[in-house]
C-alpha positions in Angstrom: 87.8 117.8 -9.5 91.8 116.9 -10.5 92.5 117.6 -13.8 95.8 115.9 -15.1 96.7 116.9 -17.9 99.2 114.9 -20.8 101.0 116.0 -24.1 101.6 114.0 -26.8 103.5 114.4 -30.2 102.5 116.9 -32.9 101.2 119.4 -29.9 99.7 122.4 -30.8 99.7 125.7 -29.2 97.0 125.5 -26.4 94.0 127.8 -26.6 90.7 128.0 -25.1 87.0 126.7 -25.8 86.0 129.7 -27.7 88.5 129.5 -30.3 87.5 126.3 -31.8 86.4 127.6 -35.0 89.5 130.1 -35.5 91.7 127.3 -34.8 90.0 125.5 -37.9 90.4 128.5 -39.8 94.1 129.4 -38.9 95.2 126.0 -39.6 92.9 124.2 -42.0 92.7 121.0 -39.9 89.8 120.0 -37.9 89.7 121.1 -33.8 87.8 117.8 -32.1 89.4 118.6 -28.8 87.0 117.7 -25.4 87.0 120.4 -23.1 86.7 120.1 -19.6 84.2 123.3 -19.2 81.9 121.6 -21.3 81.3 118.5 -18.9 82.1 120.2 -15.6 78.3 118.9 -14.7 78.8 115.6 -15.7 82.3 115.0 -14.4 81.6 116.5 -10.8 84.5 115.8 -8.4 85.5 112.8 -10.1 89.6 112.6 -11.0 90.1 113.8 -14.7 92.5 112.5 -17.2 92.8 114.9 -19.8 94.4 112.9 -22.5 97.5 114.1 -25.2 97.0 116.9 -27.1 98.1 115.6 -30.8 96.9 115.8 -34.3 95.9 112.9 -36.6 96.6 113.0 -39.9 94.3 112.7 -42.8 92.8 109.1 -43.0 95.1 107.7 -39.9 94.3 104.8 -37.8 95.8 105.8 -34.6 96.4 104.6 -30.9 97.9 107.1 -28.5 99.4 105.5 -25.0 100.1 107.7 -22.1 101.6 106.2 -19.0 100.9 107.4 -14.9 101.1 106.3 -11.3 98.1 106.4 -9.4 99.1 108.5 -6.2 95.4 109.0 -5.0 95.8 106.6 -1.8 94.2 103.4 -2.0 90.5 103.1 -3.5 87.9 101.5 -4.7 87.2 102.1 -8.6 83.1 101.7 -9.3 83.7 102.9 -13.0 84.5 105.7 -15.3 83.6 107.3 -18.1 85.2 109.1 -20.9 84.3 111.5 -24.0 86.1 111.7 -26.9 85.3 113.8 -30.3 84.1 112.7 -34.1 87.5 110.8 -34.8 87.3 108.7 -31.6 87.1 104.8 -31.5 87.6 104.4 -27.7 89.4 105.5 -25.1 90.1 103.0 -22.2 92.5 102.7 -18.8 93.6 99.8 -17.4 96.6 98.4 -15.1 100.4 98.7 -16.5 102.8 96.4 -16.1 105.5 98.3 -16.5 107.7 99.8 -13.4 108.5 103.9 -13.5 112.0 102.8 -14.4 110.8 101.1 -17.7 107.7 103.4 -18.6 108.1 107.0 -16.3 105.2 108.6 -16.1 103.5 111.1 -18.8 105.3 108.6 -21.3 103.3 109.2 -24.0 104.0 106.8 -27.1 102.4 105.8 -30.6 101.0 102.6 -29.6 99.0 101.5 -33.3 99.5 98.1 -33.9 101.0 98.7 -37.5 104.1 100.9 -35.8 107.3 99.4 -35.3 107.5 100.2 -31.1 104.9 97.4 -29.4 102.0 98.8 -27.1 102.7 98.6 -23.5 101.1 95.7 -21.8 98.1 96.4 -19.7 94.7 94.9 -18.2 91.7 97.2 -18.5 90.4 98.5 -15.7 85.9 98.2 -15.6 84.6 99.2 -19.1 84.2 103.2 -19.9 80.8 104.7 -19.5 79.7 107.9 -21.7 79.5 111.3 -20.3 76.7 112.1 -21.8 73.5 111.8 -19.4 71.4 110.7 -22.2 73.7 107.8 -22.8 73.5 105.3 -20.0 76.0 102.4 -21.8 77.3 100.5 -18.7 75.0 99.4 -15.9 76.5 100.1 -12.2 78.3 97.6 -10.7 75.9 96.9 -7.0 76.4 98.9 -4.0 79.6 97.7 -2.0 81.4 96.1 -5.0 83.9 98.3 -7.1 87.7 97.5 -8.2 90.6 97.7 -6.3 93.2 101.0 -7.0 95.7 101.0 -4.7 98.5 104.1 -4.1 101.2 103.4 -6.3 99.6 101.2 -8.4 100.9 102.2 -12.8 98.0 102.6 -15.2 98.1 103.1 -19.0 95.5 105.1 -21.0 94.8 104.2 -24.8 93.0 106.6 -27.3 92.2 105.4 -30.4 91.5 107.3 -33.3 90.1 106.5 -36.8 90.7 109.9 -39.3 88.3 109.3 -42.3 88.6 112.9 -43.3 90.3 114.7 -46.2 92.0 117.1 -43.4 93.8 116.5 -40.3 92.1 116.5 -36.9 93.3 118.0 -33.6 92.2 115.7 -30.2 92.1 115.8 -27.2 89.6 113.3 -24.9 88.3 113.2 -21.2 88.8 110.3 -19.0 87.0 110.7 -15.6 87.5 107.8 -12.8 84.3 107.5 -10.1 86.2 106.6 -6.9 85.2 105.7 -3.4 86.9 105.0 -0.1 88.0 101.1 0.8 85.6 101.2 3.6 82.7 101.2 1.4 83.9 98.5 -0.2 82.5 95.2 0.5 83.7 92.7 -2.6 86.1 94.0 -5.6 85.4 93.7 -8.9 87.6 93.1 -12.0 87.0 93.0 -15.5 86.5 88.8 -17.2 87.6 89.1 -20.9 87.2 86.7 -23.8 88.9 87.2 -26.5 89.0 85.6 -29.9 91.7 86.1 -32.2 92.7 83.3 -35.0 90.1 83.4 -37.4 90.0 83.7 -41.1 87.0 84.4 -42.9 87.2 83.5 -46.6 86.3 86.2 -49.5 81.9 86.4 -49.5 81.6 83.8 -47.1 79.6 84.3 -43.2 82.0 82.7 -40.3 81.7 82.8 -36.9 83.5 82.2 -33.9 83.1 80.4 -30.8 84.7 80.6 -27.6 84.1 78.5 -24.4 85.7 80.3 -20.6 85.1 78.9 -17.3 87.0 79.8 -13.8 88.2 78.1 -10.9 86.2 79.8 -8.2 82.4 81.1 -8.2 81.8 84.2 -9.1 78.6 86.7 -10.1 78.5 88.1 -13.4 76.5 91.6 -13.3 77.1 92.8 -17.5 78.2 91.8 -20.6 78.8 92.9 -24.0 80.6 92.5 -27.2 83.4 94.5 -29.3 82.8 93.6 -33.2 83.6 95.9 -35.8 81.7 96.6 -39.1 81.8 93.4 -40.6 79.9 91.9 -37.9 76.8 89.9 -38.2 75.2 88.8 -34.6 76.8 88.1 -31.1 75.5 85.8 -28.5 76.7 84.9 -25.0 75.1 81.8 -23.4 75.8 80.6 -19.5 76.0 76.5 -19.8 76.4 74.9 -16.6 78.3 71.8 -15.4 75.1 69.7 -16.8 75.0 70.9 -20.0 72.3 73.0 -19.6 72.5 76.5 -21.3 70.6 79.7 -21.0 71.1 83.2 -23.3 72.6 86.1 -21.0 72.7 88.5 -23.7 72.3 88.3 -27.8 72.9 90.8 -30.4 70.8 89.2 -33.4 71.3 92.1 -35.9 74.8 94.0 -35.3 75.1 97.6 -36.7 78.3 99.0 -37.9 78.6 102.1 -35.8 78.2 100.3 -32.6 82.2 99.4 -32.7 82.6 102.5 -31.0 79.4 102.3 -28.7 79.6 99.8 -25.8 76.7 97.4 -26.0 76.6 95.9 -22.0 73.6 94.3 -20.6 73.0 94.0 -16.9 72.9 90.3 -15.6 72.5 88.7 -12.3 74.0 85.2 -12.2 76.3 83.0 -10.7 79.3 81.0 -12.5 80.4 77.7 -10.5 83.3 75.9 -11.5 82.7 73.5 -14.4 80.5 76.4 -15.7 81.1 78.3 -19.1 80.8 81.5 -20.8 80.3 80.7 -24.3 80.4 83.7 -27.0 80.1 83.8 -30.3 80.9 86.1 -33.2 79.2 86.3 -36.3 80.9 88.0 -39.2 79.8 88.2 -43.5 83.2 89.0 -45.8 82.1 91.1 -48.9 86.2 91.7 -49.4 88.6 90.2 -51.8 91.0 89.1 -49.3 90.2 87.3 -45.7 89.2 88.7 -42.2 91.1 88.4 -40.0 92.0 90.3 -36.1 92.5 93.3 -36.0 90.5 94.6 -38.7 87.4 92.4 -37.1 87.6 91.7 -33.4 85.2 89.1 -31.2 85.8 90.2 -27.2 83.2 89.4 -24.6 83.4 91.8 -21.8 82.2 90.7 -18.4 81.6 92.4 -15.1 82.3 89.7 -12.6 82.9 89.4 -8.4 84.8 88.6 -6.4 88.3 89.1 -8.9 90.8 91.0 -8.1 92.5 91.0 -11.2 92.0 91.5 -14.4 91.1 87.5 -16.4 91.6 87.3 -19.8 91.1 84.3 -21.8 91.7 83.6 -25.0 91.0 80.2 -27.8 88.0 79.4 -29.7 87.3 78.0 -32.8 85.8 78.9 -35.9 82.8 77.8 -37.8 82.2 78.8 -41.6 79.2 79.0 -43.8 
């Protein structure tokens, strides 16, 4: 097991496991800090990003960006999976495009959409499984397919936190990759995201909206899921072919709250030709004065897909109200 380790601002002075609770009581903030002993099972021989060590404030809304450089040689990436604390919303990788030059590595930077300095950009890598054995949230991609990560390549991690304490909290997550050598590798994978982001629900209305993705080459889809936040209502994903045909991969009819920060990915086994779509919806009810809008509700489709080598993102849709 690597362990690599990053620090980010408002660091504290490190300490071990065991001194959780006098950390709380020296302090007065919260200590929902991930330690590596406690997943050393879980985590195995897998490469470890231990992300920044920082504290966030009382009632924040936080992202945290760290930037690296892959030196592990070149591999194939089958997944990974991460474990955050109370305060976490996610914590995801993915493929910077920045050079060293622009963003060197350990680069740590507040990345929260509201702050003045924009977030590096970057394509998630495959979508993060839990550490947890009990929580089985992303099915495995099949044998001899898994993403490419080649020596040299930049990556970006992004921890967000949401503080709805009185106090301030103390984090620090686990990030583990699952790795394998190129030999084994027999097709790569990359991540297909739709992603919907103009729409405007009115003040207690129900809107939802629609999106329509297709590709230029045939490919086979093995999960899906959505990202909604608490506002949501239902999600659906159909497959409609060339003919006009449609079938339901995956639906969501009743949408709980808490699953914003809990992956929802369904295993499917199907094949997208070109003059195929993807077609997602989002269903969302507005009990607020004012209108929803992105990024206080999201609708993103992810999609396992092969062969792609890089990461798809498309973005459009339109919106239906009432």
């Amino acid at each position: 097991m690597l362990v690599v380790l990053f620090l980010a601002g408002c660091v504290q002075e490190p300490v071990l496991p065991g001194d959780r609770t006098s950390v709380e009581r020296d302090t007065g903030m919260m200590d929902d800090r991930v330690f590596v002993e406690d997943h050393a099972e879980a985590v195995g021989d897998d490469v470890v990003l231990q992300g920044p060590d920082a504290v966030i404030p009382p009632h924040a809304d936080v992202m945290l960006c760290v930037a690296g450089t892959w030196r592990g040689g070149d591999v194939g990436l089958r997944g990974y999976r991460v474990q955050q604390g109370r305060i976490g919303h996610h914590y995801m990788i993915g493929r910077l495009q920045a050079s060293e030059e622009e963003l060197p590595d350990g680069t740590a930077v507040d990345c929260t959409p509201a702050m003045d300095t924009p977030m590096p950009t970057y394509f998630p890598f495959l979508f993060p499984d839990s550490m947890d054995p009990e929580e089985d949230l992303v099915p495995d991609l099949p044998v001899g397919v898994a993403e490419r990560l080649s020596d040299g390549d930049r990556w970006l991690t992004q921890a967000h936190y949401v503080n709805h304490y009185d106090r301030a909290v103390r984090v620090q997550d686990l990030l583990a990759l699952d790795t394998v050598s190129v030999d084994s590798v027999d097709e790569w994978s990359s991540a297909w995201i739709m992603e919907g982001e103009d729409f405007s629900i009115a003040p207690g209305t129900t809107g939802s909206w629609t999106m329509e993705c297709g590709l230029d080459s045939p490919v086979s889809i093995r999960y899906t899921g959505p990202h909604m936040h608490t506002y949501g209502i239902s999600w659906k994903v159909e497959l409609v072919r060339a003919s006009g045909e449609s079938t339901v991969l995956s639906e969501i009819p009743e949408w709980q709250p808490e699953w914003q920060n809990v992956p929802r990915f369904e295993a499917v086994d199907v094949a997208l030709e070109p003059g195929d779509v993807l077609r997602s919806t989002c269903t969302w009810t507005n009990p607020a004065d004012e209108p929803l809008r992105f990024p206080q509700e999201m609708c993103i489709t992810f999609n396992a897909v092969h062969p792609m080598e890089d990461t798809t993102i498309c973005k459009g849709g339109w919106q239906t109200d009432g």
